[in-house]
N, C-alpha and C positions, 0 to 999 in steps of 0.2 A: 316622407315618401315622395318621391319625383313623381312628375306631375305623367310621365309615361307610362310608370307602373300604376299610379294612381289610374289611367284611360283601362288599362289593361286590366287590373280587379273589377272594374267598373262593366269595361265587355266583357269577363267572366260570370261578372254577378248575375249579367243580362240577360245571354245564353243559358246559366244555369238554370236561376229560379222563375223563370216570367211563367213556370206555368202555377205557380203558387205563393202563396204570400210568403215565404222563407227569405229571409236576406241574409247578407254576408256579411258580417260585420268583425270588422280591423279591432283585435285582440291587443295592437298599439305594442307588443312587444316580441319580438325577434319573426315581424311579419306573420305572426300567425293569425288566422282567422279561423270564424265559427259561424256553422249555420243555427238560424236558429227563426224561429215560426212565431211575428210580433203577438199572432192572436192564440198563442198559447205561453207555456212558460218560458222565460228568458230569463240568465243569470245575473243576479247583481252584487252588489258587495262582500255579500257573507261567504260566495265562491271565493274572490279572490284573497279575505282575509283566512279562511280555512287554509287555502293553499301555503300561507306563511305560516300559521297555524302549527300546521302539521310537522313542519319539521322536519319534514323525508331527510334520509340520506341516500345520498346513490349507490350503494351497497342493499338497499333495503328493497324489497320483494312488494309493492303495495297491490291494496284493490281498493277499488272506489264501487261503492255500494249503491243504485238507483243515481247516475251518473248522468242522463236527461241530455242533456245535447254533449256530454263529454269536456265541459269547460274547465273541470279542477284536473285532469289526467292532463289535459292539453297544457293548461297553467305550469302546472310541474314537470313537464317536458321543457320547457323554456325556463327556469327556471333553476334546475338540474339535472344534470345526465343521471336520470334513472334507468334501473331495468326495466324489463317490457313489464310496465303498468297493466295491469288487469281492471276492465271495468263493466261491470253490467248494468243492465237497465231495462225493466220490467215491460214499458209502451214499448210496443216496436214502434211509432210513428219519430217519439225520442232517439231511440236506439240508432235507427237508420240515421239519422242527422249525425251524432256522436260520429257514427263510423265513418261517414260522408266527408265530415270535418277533418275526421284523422289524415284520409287519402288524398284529401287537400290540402293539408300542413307536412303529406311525406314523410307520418308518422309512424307506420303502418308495424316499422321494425322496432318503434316503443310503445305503442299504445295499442292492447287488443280490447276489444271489445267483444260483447256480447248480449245478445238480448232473450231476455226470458227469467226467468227463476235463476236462483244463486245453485241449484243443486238441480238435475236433469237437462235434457237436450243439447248433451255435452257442455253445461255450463257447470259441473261438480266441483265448485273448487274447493272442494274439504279435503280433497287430493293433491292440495297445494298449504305452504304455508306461509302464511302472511307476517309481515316485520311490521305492517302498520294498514290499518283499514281508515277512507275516510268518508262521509255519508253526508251530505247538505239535503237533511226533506224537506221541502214545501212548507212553508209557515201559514201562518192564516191567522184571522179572530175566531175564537170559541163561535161555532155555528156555521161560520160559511163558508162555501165549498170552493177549493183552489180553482183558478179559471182554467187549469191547466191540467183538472180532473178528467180523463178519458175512462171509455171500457175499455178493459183491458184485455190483450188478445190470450193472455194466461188464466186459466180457473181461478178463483182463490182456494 
C-alpha cells in the first residue's frame, strides 16, 4: 500500500469510526476492508479457510448464513467473480457492519445483505435456490458464553 493511500484509509478510519470502538481493518487482498467491533466478535482463520473450503464457482448462486460483519461474502468476492452473494445475519449491530463494509468495498452489486431471520421481513429465501450455503458459528469451550453473545433484536 503507498504510503498516501495508506494517510487516506487512515483519515477515513478516523472520520468514520471515532465515535465507536469499530476499526477498519486491511483485508490485505485486492484492497478490501472490514469493519469490525475489537470488543465484540472479529474473524479469524476458520473464515478465511471456509472461504477456500468452499469451493464456490462463479456460476453458483451462494448464501452465507449468520454472516457477522460479512467477512466470508466479502473473501469470496475477491476471490471470485461471484453472483450477488446472499448473506444474512440475525444481530443488527453485526448486520449494519457486514453492510457498511460491503458499500466500502463497492460491493453492493455482489454482495446483499440482510439482517433478521432467514424467512420473514423480506429475508424469504426459500424463494431462492442455493448452489451452495456457507455458515462459520461462534465456537467456545462447553459452558461459556461467546463474548460476542448480544440480545437479540429478533424473538426466538
Amino acid at each position: 500500500m503507498t504510503n498516501e493511500r495508506l494517510e487516506n484509509s487512515r483519515t477515513k478510519k478516523n472520520e468514520r469510526f471515532n465515535q465507536s470502538r469499530e476499526r477498519l481493518d486491511d483485508l490485505n487482498v485486492k484492497g478490501y476492508y472490514l469493519i469490525q467491533d475489537p470488543d465484540g466478535f472479529c474473524f479469524g482463520l476458520d473464515a478465511v479457510l471456509l472461504v477456500h473450503f468452499a469451493g464456490a464457482k462463479p456460476e453458483e448462486m451462494i448464501l452465507d448464513m449468520g454472516t457477522g460483519t460479512g467477512i466470508i461474502p466479502i473473501l469470496m468476492a475477491a476471490i471470485i467473480r461471484i453472483r450477488p452473494y446472499r448473506a444474512i445475519e440475525l444481530q443488527a449491530k453485526y448486520a449494519d457492519m457486514a453492510e457498511r463494509s460491503v458499500h466500502y468495498n463497492h460491493l453492493q452489486e455482489r454482495i446483499e445483505n440482510s439482517a433478521g431471520r432467514p424467512a420473514g421481513n423480506g429475508n424469504d429465501v426459500s424463494a431462492f435456490l442455493f448452489d451452495r450455503i456457507t455458515v462459520n458459528p461462534p465456537y467456545m469451550n462447553a459452558g461459556l458464553i461467546p463474548a460476542q453473545q448480544e440480545k437479540s433484536d429478533c424473538p426466538s
